[in-house]
C-alpha positions as CSV (number, residue, x, y, z in Angstrom):
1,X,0.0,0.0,0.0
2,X,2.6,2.3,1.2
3,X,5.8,2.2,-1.0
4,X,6.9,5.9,-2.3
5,X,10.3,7.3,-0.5
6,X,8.1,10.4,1.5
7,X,5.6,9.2,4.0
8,X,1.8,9.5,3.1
9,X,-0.4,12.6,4.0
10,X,-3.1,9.9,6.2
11,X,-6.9,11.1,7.1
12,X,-8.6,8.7,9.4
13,X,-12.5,9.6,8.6
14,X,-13.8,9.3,5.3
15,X,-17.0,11.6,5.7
16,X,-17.3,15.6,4.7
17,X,-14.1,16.8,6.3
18,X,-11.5,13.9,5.5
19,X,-13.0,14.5,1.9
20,X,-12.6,18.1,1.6
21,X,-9.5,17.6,3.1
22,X,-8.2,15.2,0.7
23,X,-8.9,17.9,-2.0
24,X,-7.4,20.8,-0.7
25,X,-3.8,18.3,0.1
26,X,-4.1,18.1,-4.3
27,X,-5.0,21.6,-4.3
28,X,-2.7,23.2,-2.5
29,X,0.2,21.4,-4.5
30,X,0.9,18.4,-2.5
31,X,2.4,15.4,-5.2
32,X,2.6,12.1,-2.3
33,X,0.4,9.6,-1.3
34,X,-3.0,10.8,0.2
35,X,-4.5,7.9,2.1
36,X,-8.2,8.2,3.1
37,X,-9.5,5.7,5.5
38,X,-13.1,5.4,6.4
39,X,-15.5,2.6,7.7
40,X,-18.1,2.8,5.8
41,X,-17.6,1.1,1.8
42,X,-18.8,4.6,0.6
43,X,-16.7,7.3,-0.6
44,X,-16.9,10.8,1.1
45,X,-20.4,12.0,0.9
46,X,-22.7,15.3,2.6
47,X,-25.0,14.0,5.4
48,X,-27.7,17.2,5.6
49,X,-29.7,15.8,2.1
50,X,-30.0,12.3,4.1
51,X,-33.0,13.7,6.5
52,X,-34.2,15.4,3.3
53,X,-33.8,14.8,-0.2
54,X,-32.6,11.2,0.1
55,X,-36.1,10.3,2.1
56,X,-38.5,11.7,-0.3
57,X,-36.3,10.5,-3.4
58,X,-35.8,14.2,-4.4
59,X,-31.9,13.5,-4.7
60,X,-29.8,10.0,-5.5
61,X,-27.5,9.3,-3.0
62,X,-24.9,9.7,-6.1
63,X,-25.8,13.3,-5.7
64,X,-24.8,13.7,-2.2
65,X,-21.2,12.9,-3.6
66,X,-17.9,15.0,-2.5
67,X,-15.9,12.3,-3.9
68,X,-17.0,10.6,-6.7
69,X,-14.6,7.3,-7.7
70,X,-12.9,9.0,-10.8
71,X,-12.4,12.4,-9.3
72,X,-10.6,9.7,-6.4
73,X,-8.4,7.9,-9.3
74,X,-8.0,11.4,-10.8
75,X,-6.5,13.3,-7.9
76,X,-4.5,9.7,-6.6
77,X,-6.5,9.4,-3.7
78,X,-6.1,5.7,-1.7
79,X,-9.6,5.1,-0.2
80,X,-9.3,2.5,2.1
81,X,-12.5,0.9,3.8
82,X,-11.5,-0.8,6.9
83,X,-10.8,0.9,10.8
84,X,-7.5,2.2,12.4
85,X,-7.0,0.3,15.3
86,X,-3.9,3.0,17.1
87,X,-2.5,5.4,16.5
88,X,1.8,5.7,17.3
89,X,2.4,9.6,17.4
90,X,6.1,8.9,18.8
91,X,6.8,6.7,15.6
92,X,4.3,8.7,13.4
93,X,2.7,5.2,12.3
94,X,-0.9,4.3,12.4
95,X,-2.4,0.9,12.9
96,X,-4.8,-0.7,10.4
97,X,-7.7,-3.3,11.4
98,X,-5.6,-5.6,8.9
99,X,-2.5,-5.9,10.5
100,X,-0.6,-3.3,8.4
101,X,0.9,-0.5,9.2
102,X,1.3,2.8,8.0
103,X,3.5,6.0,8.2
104,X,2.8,9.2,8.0
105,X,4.0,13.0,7.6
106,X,1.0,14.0,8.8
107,X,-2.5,12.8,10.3
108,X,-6.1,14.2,10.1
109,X,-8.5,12.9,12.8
110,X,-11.9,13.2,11.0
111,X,-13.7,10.7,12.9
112,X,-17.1,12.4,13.3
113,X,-19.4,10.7,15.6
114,X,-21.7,7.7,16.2
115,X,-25.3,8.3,16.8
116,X,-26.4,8.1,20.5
117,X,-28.5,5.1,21.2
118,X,-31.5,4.5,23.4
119,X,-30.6,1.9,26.5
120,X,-33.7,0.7,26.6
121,X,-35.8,-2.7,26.0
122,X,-36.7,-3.4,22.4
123,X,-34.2,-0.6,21.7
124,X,-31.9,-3.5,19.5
125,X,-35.6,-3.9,17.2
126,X,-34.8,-3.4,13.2
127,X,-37.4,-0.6,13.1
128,X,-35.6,1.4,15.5
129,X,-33.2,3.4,13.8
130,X,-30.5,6.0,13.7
131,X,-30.4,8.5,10.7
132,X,-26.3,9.6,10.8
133,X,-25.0,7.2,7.7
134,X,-26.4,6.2,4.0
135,X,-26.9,2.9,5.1
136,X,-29.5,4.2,7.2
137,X,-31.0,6.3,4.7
138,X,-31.6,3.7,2.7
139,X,-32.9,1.2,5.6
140,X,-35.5,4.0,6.6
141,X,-36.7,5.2,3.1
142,X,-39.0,2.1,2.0
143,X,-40.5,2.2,5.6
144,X,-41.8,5.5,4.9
145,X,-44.6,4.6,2.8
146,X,-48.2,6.6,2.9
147,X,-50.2,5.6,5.6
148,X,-47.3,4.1,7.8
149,X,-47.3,5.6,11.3
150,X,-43.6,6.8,11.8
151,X,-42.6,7.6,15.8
152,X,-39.4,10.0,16.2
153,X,-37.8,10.2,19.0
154,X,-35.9,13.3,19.9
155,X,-36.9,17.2,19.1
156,X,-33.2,18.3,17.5
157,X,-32.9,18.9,13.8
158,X,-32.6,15.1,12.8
159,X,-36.6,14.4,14.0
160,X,-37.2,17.7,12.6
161,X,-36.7,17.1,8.9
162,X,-37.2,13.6,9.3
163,X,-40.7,14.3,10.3
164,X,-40.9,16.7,7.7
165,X,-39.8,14.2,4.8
166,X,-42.2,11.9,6.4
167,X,-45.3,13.7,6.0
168,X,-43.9,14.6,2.4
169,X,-44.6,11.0,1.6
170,X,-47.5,10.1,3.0
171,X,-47.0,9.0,6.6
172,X,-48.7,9.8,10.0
173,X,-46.2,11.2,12.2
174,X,-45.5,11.4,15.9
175,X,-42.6,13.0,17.7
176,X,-41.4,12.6,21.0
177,X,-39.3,14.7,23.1
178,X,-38.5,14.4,26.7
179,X,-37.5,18.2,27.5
180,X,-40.4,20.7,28.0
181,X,-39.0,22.3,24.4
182,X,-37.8,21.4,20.7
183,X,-34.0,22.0,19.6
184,X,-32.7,22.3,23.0
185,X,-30.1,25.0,23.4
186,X,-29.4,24.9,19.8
187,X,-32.1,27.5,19.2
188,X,-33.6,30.4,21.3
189,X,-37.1,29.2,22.9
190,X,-39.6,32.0,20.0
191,X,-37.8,30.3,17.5
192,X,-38.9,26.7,18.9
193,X,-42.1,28.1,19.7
194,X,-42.7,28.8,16.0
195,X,-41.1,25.7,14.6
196,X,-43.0,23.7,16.8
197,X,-46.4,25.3,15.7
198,X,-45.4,24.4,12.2
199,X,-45.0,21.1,13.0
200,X,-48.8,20.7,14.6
201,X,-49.8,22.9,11.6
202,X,-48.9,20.0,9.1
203,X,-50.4,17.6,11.1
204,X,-47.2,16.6,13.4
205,X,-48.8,14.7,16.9
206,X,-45.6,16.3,18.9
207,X,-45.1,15.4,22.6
208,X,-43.4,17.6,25.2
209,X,-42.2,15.9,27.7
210,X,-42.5,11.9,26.9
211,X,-40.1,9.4,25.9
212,X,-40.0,5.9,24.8
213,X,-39.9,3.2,27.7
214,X,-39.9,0.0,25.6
215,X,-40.1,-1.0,22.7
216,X,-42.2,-4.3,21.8
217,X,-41.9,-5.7,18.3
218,X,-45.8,-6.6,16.8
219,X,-45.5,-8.1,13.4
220,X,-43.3,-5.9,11.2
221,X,-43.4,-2.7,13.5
222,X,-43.7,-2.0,17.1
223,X,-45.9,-1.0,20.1
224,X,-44.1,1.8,21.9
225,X,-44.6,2.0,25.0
226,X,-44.7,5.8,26.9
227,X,-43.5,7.2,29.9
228,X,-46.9,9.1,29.9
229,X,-50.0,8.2,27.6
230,X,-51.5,5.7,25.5
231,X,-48.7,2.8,23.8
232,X,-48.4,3.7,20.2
233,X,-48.3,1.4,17.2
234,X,-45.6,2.2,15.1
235,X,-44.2,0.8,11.3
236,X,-40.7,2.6,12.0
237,X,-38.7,4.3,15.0
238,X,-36.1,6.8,14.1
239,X,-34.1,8.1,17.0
240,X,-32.4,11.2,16.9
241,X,-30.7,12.4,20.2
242,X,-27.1,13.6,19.4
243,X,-24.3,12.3,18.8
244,X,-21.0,10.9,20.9
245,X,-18.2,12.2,19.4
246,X,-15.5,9.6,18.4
247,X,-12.5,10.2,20.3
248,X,-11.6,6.4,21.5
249,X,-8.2,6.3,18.9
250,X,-7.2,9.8,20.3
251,X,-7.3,8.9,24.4
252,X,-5.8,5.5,23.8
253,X,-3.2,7.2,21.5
254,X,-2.8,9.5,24.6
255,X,-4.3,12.9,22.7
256,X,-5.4,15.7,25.0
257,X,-9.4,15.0,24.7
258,X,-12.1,16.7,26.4
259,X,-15.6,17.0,24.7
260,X,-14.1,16.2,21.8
261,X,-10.6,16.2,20.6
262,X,-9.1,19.1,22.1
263,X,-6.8,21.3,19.3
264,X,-5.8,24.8,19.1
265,X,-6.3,27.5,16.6
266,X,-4.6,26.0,14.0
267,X,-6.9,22.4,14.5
268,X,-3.2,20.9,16.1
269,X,-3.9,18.3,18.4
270,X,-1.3,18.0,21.4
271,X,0.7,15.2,19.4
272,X,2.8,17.0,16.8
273,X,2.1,16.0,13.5
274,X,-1.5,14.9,14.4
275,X,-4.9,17.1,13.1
276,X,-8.7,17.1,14.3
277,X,-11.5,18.6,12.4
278,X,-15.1,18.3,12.4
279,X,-17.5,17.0,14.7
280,X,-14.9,15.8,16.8
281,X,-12.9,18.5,17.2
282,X,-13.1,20.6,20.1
283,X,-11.2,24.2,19.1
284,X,-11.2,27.5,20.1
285,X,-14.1,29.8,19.6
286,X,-13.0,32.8,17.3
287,X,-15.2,35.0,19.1
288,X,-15.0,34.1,22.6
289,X,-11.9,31.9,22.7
290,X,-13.6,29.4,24.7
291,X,-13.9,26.1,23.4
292,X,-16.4,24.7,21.3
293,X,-17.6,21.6,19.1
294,X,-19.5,21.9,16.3
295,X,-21.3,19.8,14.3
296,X,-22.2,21.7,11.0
297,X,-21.5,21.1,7.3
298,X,-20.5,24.3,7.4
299,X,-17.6,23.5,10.0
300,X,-16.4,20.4,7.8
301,X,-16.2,22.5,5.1
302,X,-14.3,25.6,6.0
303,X,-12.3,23.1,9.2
304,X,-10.9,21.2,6.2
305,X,-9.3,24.0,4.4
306,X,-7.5,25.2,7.3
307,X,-6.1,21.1,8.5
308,X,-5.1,20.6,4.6
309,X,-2.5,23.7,4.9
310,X,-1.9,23.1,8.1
311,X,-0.8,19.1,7.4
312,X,1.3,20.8,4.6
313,X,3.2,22.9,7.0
314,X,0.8,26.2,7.2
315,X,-0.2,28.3,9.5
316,X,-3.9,29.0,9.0
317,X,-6.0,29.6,12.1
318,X,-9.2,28.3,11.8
319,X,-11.3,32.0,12.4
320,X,-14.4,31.0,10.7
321,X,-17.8,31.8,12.3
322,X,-20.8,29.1,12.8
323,X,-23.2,28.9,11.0
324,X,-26.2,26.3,10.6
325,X,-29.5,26.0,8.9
326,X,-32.3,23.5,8.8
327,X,-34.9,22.2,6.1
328,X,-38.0,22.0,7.3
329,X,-41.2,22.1,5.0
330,X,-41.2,25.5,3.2
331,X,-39.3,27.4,6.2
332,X,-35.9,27.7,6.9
333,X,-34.6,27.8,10.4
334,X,-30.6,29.5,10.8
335,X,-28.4,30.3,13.4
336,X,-25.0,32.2,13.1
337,X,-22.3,33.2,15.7
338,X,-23.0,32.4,19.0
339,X,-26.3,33.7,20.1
340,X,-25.2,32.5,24.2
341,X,-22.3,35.4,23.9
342,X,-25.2,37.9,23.8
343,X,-26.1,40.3,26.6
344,X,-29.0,42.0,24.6
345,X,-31.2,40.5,22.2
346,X,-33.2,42.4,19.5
347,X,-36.1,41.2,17.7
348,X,-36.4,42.8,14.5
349,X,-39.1,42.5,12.3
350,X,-39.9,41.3,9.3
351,X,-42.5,41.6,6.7
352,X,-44.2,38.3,6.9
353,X,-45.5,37.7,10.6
354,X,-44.7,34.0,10.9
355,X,-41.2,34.9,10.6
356,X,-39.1,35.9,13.2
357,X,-35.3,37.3,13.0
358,X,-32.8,37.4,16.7
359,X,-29.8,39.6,17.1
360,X,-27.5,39.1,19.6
361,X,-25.2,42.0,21.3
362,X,-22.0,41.9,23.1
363,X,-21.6,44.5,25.7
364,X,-19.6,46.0,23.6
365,X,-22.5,46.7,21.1
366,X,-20.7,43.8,18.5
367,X,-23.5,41.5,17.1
368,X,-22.0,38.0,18.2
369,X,-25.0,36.2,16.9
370,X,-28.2,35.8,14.7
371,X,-31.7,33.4,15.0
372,X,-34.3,33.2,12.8
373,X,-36.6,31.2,11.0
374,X,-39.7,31.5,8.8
375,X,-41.1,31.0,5.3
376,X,-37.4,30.5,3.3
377,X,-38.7,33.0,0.8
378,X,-39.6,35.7,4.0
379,X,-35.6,35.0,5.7
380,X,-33.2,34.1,3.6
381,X,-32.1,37.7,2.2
382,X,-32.3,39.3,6.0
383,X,-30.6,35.8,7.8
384,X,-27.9,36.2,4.7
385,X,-27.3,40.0,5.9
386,X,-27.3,39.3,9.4
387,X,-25.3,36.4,9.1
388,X,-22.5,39.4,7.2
389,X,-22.6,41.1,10.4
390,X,-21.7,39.1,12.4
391,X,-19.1,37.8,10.3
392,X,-17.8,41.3,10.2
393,X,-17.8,42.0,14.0
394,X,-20.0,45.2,13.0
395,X,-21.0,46.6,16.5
396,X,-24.5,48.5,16.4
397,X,-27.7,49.5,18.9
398,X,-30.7,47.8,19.8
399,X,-32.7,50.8,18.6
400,X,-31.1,50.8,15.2
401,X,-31.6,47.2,14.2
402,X,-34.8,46.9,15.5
403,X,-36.1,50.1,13.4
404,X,-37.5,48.2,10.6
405,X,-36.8,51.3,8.2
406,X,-32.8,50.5,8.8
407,X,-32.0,48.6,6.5
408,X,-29.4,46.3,7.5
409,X,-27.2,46.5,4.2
410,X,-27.0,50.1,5.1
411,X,-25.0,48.5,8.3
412,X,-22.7,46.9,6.5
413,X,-21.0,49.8,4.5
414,X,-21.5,52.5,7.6
């Protein structure tokens, strides 16, 4: 595998950022071996269309592709499917599931996470499922066929869309969430007010406050039984609450680890030599400094510019802010910055009344972070602008941005 003078650039983690990363090595002029290594048999591929576009059969899961095969041959990519079983920072070697082993120059930790599972009985039942892979699009799709009653468990983004592709095609949904709110801290509680009212509005049976106790298969589904009401009959069971970072080949390799794999700045680990990025890395916060994980497609992608230059001996600092968005029927939910730095919030608002748009000040008057959500054709163009500001550390007044008649492009040249 491993025969050329100059030891291989190695990315354990075949998923957004080892792919992007793989791309940038070629890009940014590297000519030695690039050795992706992931554990599932497909190549690189985005995970946001799986809730979406891959349920409803709106998009292939060909067009979910970073890397297609050729483009792999083409920029001399080794894809290798299989598992790292250590990692030697001392020797710079990594050890594969097969008994080989494999130097390096330099190592990218992309491991992402595995979906958090419910520890209770039935739990192990076919029809209860994760949505994190394409394996378990694909499980989940024929399941959701009109009429079939689909039970989601967790309130995040994941049981979100999902419920949303699910009514797309036909199926009765409930969703069940054990807090006394949707989204958690992800979101402020107006904007999970409204989300949640556009759930009931399309027919979503959503319940505050109940979870799943057992799970007892009947026939081809399952009876699901509640901490509080009725049992439910259900065709299919899609679990979404979070993910647990993988960070088991960084503590036994001895890697500072924390909530994630702790790196600096630069996405440096504490081993020289050795990279995290993505939904395992926990890094520095480029507004507050304090650390944070993130796990957006919007962090792989700008995370795996700055560990491809970084591998290749750069020093990029990683100073892009967060960003998310969610898919869900015909509104579009976003959050940028870090609303929690805020000591004021403004509502400003907008011209169609189901929408809503957050800004977030420091004390210094700097917005640090936007929420909003509403009909996508109502909030894109104001969550885009907002999203500059932030961006651009612009500092303003409550009074100003919630004056309707300020245009907030106006902001962003003053």
């Amino acid at each position: 595998m491993h025969n050329s003078q100059e030891a291989a650039m190695v990315i354990v983690g075949a998923g957004h950022v080892g792919g992007r990363t793989a791309q940038h090595l070629r890009e940014a002029g590297w000519t030695g071996e690039i050795v992706l290594i992931g554990a599932e048999p497909a190549l690189p591929y985005e995970r946001p269309p799986l809730s979406k576009g891959v349920l409803t059969g709106a998009q292939t899961l060909a067009q979910t592709a970073i890397l297609t095969p050729e483009a792999c041959d083409a920029a001399r990519i080794t894809h290798w499917t299989g598992t790292v079983s250590a990692i030697h920072p001392m020797a710079r070697q990594v050890s594969l599931s097969d008994g080989r082993s494999l130097a390096y120059r330099a190592l990218l930790l992309a491991t992402g996470g595995h979906a958090r599972a419910l520890s209770i009985p039935g739990a192990d039942h076919p029809a209860v499922q994760a949505l994190r892979t394409q394996t378990d699009a694909v499980a989940l799709a024929p399941r959701l066929r009109p009429g079939a009653h689909v039970v989601l468990v967790g309130g995040g983004f994941i049981g979100l869309e999902v419920a949303a592709s699910a009514l797309a095609m036909g199926c009765r949904v409930t969703l069940l969430e054990g807090a006394p709110r949707l989204m958690g801290r992800a979101v402020p509680a107006s904007v999970a007010e409204r989300v949640l009212a556009l759930h009931r509005r399309h027919g979503v049976d959503v319940r505050l406050g109940v979870v799943p106790r057992a799970f007892e298969a009947q026939g081809d589904g399952l009876t699901v039984h509640l901490t509080a009401g009725e049992p439910l009959q259900a065709d299919a069971v899609v679990v979404g609450i979070g993910i647990e970072p993988a960070t088991e080949l960084a503590r036994a390799a001895g890697l500072r680890t924390d909530r994630g794999i702790v790196v600096d700045r630069r996405l440096a680990t504490s081993a020289a030599g050795v990279y995290a990025a993505g939904d395992v890395a926990e890094f520095p916060s480029p507004l507050s400094g304090l650390p944070i994980r993130q796990e957006t497609w919007h962090n792989a992608e700008t995370q795996a510019r700055v560990a491809a230059l970084n591998m290749l001996g750069g020093d990029e600092t990683h100073a892009s802010t967060a960003w998310f968005w969610s898919d869900q029927f015909d509104w579009q939910l976003q959050v940028s910055g870090e609303p929690a730095l805020g000591v004021t919030t403004v509502q400003r608002p907008l011209a169609d009344a189901d929408a809503e748009l957050n800004l977030y000040l420091d004390a210094d008057g700097r917005i640090v972070g936007v929420s909003g959500c509403g009909p996508t054709s109502a909030v894109a163009k104001e969550l885009k602008l907002a999203r500059t500001l932030v961006e651009r550390g612009v500092r303003s007044n409550a009074q100003t941005l919630a004056d309707p008649a300020v245009k907030l492009k106006s902001l962003l040249s003053a």
